[in-house]
MDTraj code that builds the backbone (N, CA, C; nanometers):
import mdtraj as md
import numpy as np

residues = "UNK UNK UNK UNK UNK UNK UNK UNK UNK UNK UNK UNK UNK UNK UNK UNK UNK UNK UNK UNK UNK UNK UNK UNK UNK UNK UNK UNK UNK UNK UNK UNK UNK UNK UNK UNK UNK UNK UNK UNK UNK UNK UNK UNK UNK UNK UNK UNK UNK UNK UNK UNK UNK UNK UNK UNK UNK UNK UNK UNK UNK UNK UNK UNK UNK UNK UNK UNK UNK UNK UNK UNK UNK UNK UNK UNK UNK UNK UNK UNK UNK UNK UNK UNK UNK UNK UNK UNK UNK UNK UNK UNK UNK UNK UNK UNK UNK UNK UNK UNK UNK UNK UNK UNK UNK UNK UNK UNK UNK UNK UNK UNK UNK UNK UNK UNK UNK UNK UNK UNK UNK UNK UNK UNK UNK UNK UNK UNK UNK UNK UNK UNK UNK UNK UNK UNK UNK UNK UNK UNK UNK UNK UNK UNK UNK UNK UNK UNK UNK UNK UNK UNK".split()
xyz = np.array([
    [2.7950, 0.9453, 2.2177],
    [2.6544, 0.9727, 2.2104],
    [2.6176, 1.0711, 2.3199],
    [2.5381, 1.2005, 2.2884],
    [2.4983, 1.2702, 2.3869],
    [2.3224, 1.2409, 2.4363],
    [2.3289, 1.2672, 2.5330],
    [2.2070, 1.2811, 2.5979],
    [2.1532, 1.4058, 2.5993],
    [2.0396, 1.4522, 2.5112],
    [1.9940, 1.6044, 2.5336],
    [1.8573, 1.6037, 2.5444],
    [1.8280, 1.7275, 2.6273],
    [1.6914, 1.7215, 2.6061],
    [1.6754, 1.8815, 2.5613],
    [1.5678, 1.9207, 2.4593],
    [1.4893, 2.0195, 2.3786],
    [1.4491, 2.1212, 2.5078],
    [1.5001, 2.2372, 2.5226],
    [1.4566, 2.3470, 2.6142],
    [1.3225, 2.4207, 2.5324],
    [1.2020, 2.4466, 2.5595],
    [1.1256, 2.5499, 2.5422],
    [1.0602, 2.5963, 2.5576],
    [1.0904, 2.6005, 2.7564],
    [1.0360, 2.6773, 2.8781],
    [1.0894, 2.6619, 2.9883],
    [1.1156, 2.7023, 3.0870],
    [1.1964, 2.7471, 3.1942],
    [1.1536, 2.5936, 3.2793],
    [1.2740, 2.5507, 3.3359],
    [1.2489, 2.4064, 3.3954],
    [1.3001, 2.4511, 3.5332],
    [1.2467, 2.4000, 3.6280],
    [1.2762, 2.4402, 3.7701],
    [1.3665, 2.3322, 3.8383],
    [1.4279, 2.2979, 3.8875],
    [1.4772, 2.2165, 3.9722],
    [1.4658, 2.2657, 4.1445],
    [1.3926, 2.2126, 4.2208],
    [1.3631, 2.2265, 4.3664],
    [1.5216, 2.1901, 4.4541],
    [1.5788, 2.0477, 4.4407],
    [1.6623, 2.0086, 4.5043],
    [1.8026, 1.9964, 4.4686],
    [1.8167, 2.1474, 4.4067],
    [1.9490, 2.1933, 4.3087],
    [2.0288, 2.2729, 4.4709],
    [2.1086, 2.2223, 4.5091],
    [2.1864, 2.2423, 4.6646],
    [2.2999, 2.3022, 4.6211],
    [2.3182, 2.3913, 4.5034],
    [2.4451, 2.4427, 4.4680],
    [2.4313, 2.6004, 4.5100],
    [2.5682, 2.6553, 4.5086],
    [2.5787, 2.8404, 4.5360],
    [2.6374, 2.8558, 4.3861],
    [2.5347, 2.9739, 4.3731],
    [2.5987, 3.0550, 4.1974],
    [2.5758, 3.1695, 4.2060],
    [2.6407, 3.2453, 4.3331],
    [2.6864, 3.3791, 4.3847],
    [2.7872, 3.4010, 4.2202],
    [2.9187, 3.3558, 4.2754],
    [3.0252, 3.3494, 4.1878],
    [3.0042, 3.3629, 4.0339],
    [2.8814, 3.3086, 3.9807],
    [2.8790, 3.3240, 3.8443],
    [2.7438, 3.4285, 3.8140],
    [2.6547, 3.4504, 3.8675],
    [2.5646, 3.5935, 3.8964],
    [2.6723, 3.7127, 3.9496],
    [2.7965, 3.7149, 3.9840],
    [2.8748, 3.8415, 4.0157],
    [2.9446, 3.8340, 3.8749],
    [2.9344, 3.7692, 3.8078],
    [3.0296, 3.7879, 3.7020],
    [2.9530, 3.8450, 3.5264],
    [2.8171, 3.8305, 3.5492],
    [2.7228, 3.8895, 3.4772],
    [2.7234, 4.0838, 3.4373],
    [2.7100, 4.1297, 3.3308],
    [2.6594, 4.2019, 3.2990],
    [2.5706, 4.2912, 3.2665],
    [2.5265, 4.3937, 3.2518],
    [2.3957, 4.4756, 3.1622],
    [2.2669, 4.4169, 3.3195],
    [2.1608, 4.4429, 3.2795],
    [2.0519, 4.4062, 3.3645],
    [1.9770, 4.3200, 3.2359],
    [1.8819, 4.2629, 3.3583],
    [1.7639, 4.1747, 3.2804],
    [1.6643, 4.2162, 3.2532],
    [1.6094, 4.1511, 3.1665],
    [1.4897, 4.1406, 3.0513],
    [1.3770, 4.0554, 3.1065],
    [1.2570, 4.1205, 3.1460],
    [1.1713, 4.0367, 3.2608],
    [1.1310, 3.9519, 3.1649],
    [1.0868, 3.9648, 3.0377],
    [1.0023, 3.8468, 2.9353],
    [1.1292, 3.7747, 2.9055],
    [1.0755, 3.6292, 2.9030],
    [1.1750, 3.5244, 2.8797],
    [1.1662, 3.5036, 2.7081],
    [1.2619, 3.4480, 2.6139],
    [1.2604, 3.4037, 2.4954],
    [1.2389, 3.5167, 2.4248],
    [1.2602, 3.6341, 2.4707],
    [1.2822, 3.7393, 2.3131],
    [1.3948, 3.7296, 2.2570],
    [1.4613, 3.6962, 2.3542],
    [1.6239, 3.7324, 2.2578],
    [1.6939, 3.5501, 2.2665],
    [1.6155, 3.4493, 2.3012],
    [1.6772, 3.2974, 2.2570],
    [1.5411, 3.2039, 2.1345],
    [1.6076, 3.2032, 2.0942],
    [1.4785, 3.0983, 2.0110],
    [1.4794, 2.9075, 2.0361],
    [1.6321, 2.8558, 2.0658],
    [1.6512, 2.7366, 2.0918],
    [1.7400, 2.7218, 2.1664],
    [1.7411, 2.6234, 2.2836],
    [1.8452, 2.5665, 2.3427],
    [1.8135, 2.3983, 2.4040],
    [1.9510, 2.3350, 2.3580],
    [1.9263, 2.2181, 2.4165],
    [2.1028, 2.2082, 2.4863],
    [2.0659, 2.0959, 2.6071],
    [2.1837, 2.0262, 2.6415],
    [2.2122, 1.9282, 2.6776],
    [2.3291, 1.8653, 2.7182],
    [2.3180, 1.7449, 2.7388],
    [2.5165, 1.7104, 2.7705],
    [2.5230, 1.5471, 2.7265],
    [2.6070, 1.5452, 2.7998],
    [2.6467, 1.3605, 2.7630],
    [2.7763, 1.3704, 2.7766],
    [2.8660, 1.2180, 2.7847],
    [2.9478, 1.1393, 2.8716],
    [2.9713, 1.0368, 2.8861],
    [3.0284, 0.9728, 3.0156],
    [3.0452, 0.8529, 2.9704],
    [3.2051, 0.8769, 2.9521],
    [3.2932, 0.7479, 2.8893],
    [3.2809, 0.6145, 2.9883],
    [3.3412, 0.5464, 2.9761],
    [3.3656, 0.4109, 3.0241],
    [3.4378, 0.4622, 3.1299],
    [3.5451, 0.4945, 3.1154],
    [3.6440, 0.5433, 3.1966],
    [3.6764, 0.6387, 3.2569],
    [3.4960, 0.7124, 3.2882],
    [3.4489, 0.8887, 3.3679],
    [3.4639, 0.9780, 3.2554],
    [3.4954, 0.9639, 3.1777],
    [3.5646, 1.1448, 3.1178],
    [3.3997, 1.1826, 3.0987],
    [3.3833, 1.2874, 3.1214],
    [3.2795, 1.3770, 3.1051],
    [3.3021, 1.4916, 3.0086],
    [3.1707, 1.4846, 2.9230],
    [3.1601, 1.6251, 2.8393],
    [3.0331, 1.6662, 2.8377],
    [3.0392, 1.7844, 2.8740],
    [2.9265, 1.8378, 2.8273],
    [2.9041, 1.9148, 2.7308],
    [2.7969, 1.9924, 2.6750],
    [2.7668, 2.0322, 2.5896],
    [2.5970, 2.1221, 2.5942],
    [2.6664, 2.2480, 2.5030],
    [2.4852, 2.3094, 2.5273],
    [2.5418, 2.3572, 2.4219],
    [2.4286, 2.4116, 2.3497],
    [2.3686, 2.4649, 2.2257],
    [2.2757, 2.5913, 2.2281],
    [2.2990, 2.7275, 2.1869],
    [2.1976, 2.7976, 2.2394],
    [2.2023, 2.8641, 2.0647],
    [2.0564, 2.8596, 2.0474],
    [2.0335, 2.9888, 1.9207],
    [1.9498, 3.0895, 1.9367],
    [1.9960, 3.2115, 1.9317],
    [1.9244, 3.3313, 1.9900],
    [1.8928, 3.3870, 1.8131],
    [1.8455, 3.5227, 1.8068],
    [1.7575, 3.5859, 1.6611],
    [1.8716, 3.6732, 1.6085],
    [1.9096, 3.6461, 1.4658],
    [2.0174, 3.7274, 1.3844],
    [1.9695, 3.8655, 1.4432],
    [2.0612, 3.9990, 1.4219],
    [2.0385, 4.1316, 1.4330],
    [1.9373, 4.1412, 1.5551],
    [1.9171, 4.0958, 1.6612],
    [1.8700, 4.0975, 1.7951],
    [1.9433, 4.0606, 1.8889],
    [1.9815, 3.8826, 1.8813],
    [2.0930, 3.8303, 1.9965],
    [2.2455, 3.9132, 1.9561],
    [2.2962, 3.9444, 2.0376],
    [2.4304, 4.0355, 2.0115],
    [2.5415, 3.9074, 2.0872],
    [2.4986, 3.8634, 2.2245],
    [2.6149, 3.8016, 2.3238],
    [2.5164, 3.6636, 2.3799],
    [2.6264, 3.5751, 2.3773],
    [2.5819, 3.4274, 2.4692],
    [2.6782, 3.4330, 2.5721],
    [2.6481, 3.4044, 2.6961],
    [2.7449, 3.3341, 2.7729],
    [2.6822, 3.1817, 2.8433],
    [2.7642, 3.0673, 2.8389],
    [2.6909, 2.9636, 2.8971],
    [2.7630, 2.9001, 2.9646],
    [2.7284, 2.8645, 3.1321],
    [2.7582, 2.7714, 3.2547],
    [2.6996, 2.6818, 3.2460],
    [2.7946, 2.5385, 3.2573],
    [2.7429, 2.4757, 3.2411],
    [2.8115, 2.3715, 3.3231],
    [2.7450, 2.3266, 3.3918],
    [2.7416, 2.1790, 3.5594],
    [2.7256, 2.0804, 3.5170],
    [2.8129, 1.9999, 3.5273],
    [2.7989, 1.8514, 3.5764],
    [2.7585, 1.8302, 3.7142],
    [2.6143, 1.7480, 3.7597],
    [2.5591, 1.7413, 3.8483],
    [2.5487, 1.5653, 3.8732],
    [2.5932, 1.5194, 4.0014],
    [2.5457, 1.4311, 4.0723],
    [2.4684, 1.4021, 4.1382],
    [2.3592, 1.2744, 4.1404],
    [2.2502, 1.3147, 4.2212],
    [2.3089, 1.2026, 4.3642],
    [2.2583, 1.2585, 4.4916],
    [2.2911, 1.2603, 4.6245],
    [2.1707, 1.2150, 4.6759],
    [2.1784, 1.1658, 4.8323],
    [2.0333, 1.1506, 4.8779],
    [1.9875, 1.3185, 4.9135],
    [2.0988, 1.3964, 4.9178],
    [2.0106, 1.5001, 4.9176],
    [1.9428, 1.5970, 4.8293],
    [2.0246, 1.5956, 4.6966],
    [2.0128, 1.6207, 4.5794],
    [2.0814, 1.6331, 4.5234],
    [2.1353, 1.7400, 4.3913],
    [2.1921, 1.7587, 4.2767],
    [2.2858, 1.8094, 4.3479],
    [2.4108, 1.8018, 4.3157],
    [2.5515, 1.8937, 4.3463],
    [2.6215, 1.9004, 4.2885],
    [2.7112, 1.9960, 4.2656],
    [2.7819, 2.0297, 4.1079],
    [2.9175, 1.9169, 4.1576],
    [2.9545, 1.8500, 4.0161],
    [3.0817, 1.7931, 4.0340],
    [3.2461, 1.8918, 3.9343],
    [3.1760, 1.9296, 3.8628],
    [3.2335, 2.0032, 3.7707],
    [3.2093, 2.0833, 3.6886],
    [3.2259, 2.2277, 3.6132],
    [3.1740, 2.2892, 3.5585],
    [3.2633, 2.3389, 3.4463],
    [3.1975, 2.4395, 3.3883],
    [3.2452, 2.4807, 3.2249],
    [3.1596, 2.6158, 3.2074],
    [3.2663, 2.7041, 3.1195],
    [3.2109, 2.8175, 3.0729],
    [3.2437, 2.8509, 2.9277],
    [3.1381, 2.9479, 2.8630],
    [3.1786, 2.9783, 2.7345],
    [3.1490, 3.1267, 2.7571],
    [3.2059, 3.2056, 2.6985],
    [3.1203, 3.3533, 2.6102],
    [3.1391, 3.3643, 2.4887],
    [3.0465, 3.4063, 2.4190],
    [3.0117, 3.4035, 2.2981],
    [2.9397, 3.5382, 2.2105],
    [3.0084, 3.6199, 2.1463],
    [2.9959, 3.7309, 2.0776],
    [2.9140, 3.7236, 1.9442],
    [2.8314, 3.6523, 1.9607],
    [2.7688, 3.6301, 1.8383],
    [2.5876, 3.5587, 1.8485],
    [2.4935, 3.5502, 1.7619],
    [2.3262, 3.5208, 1.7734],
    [2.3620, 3.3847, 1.7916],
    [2.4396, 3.2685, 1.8112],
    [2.4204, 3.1325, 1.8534],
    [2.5598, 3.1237, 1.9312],
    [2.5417, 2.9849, 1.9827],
    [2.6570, 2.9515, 2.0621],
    [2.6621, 2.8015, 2.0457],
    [2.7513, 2.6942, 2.0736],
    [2.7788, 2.6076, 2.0400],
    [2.8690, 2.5746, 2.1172],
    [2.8691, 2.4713, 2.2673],
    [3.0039, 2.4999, 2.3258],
    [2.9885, 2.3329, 2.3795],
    [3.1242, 2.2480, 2.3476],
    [3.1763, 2.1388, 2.4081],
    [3.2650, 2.1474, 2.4791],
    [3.2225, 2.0682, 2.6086],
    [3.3783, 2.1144, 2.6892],
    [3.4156, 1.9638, 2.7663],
    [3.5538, 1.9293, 2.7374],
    [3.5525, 1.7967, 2.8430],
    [3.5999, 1.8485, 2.9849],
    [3.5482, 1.7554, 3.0880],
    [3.5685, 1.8323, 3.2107],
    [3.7007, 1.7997, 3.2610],
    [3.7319, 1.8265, 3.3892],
    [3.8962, 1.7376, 3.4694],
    [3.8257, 1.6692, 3.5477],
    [3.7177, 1.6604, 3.5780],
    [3.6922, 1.6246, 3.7977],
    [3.5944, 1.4698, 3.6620],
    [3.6269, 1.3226, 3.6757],
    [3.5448, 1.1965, 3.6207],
    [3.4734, 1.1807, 3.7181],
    [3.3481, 1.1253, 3.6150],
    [3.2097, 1.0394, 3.6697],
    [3.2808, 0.9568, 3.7987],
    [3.1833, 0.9419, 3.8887],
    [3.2410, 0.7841, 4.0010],
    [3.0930, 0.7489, 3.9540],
    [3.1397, 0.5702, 3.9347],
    [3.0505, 0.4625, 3.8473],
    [2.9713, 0.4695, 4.0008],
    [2.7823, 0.4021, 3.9430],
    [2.6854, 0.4234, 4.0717],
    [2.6494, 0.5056, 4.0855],
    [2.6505, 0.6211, 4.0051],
    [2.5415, 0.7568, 4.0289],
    [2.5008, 0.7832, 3.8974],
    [2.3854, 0.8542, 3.9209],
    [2.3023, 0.9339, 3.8110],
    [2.3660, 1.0962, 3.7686],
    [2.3976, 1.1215, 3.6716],
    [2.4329, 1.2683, 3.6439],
    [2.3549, 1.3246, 3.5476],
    [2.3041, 1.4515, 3.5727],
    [2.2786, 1.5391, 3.4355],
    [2.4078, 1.6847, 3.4358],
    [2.3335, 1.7733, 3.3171],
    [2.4167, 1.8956, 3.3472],
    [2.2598, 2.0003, 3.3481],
    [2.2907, 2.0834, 3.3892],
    [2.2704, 2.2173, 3.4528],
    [2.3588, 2.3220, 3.3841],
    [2.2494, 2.3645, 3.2688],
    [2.3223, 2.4844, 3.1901],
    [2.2558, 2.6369, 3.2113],
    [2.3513, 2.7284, 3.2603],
    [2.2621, 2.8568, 3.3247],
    [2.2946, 2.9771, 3.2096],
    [2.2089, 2.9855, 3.1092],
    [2.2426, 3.0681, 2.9753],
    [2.1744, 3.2378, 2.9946],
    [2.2864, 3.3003, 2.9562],
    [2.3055, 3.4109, 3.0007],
    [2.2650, 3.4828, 2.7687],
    [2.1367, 3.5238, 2.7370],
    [2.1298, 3.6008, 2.6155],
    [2.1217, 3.6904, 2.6170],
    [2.2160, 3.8230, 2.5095],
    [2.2044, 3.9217, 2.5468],
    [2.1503, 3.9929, 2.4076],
    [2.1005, 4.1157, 2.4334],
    [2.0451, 4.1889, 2.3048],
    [2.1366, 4.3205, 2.3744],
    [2.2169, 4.3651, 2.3291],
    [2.3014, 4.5284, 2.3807],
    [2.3319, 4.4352, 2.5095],
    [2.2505, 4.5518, 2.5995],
    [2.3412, 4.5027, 2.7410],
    [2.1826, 4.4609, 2.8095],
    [2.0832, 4.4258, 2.7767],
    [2.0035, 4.3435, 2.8537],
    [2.0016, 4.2266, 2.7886],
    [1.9947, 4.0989, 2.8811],
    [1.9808, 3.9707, 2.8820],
    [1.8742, 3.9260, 2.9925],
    [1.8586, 3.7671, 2.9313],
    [1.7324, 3.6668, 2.9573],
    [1.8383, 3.6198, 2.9814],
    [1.7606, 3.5529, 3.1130],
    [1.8539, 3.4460, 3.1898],
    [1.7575, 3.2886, 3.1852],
    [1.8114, 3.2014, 3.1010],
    [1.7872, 3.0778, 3.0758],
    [1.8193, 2.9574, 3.1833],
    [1.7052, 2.8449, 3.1956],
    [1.7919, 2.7304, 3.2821],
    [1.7549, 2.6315, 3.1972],
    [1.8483, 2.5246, 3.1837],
    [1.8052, 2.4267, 3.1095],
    [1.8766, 2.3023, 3.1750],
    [1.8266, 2.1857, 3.1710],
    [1.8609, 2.0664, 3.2657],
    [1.8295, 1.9492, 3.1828],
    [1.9995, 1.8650, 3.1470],
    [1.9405, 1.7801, 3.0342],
    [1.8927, 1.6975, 3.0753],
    [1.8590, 1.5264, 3.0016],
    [1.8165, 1.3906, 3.0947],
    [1.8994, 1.3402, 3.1437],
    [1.8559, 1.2350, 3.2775],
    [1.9555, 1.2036, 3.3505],
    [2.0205, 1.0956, 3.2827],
    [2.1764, 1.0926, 3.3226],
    [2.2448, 1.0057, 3.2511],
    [2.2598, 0.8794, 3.3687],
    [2.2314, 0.7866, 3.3785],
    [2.2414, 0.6411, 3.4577],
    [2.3966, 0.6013, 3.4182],
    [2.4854, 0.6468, 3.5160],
    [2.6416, 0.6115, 3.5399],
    [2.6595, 0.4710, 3.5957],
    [2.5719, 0.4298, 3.5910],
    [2.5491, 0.2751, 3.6602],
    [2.5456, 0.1396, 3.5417],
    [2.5154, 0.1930, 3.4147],
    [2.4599, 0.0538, 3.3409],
    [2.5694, 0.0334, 3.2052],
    [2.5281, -0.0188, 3.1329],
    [2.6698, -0.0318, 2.9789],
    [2.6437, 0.1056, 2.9001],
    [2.4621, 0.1139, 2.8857],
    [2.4740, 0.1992, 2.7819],
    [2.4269, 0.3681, 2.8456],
    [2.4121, 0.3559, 2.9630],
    [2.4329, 0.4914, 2.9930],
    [2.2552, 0.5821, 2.9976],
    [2.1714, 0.4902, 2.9752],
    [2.0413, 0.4937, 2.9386],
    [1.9767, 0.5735, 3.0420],
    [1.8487, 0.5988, 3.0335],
    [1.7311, 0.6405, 3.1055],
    [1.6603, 0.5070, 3.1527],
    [1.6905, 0.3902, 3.1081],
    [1.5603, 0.2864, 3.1538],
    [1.6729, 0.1599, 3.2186],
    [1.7917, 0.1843, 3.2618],
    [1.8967, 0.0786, 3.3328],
    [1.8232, 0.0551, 3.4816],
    [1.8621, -0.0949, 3.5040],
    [1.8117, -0.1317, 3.6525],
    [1.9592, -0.1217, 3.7177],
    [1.9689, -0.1465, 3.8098],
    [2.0995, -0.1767, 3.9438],
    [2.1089, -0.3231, 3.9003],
])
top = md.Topology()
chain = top.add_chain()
for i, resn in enumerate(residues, 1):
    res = top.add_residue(resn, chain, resSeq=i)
    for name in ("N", "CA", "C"):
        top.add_atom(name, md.element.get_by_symbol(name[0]), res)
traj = md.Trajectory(xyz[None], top)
C-alpha cells in the first residue's frame, strides 16, 4: 500500500536540512519562471515493509506535444529533532510527456521514526523546465499499519 498525497501547488518545507548542490549541478536547459505549464499532475508517496524495505514512488504527467523530458529525485526522509534528512534516494529520467517511476531503496526504515519522500521534479518543454517539489504524507514507522493517526 502506498501513501500519496495529490500535488497541485508548490509545498514548502522550512526544516528540510538536506544539500542538493549535487543534483541542481546535474540539471539542464534553464528555467521557466511560471510554474505548471509544462506539468499537469504529480503525486508521491511511498512504502515501508515490516522488515524496512523502502519504496518509493512518484508519478508525474506533463501535456502531450509540450512536455518533451521528466527527470525525478526522489528522498526518503526521516524526521529528527531537528528535521527532515535524507536517508536514501532515487533517480529517474524520462524522455517522454509522463513519468512513472518505482524504485526500492538499499539504506531500510529503523522502526520509531516518521518518514515521507521528497520528490524534486525536473519538466521539460525543449530545454526549459519547471522545477517541481512535492512531499508525500508522513508515513508513522512506529505502528502495524503504517498510518497517519498511530499513537506510541
Amino acid at each position: 500500500m502506498f501513501s500519496t498525497l495529490s500535488m497541485s501547488a508548490y509545498a514548502a518545507s522550512d526544516d528540510d536540512l538536506n544539500d542538493y548542490s549535487e543534483e541542481y549541478s546535474q540539471i539542464e536547459g534553464y528555467p521557466k519562471t511560471v510554474r505548471w505549464s509544462f506539468t499537469d499532475f504529480v503525486t508521491t508517496g511511498m512504502d515501508i515493509s515490516s522488515s524496512g524495505t523502502i519504496i518509493v514512488d512518484c508519478s508525474v504527467d506533463g501535456y502531450p506535444d509540450v512536455t518533451t523530458k521528466i527527470v525525478i529525485y526522489s528522498y526518503a526522509q526521516r524526521h529528527t529533532s531537528s528535521g527532515w534528512v535524507n536517508v536514501a534516494g532515487a533517480s529517474g529520467s524520462y524522455n517522454n510527456w509522463y513519468a512513472v517511476m518505482e524504485k526500492t531503496l538499499s539504506t531500510k526504515a529503523t522502526w520509531g521514526y516518521d518518514y515521507r519522500v521528497y520528490s524534486s521534479i525536473y519538466v521539460y518543454s525543449g530545454s526549459q523546465y519547471e522545477h517541481i517539489n512535492a512531499y508525500s504524507a508522513v508515513y508513522h514507522y512506529h505502528s502495524s499499519g503504517g498510518g497517519t493517526d498511530c499513537t506510541l
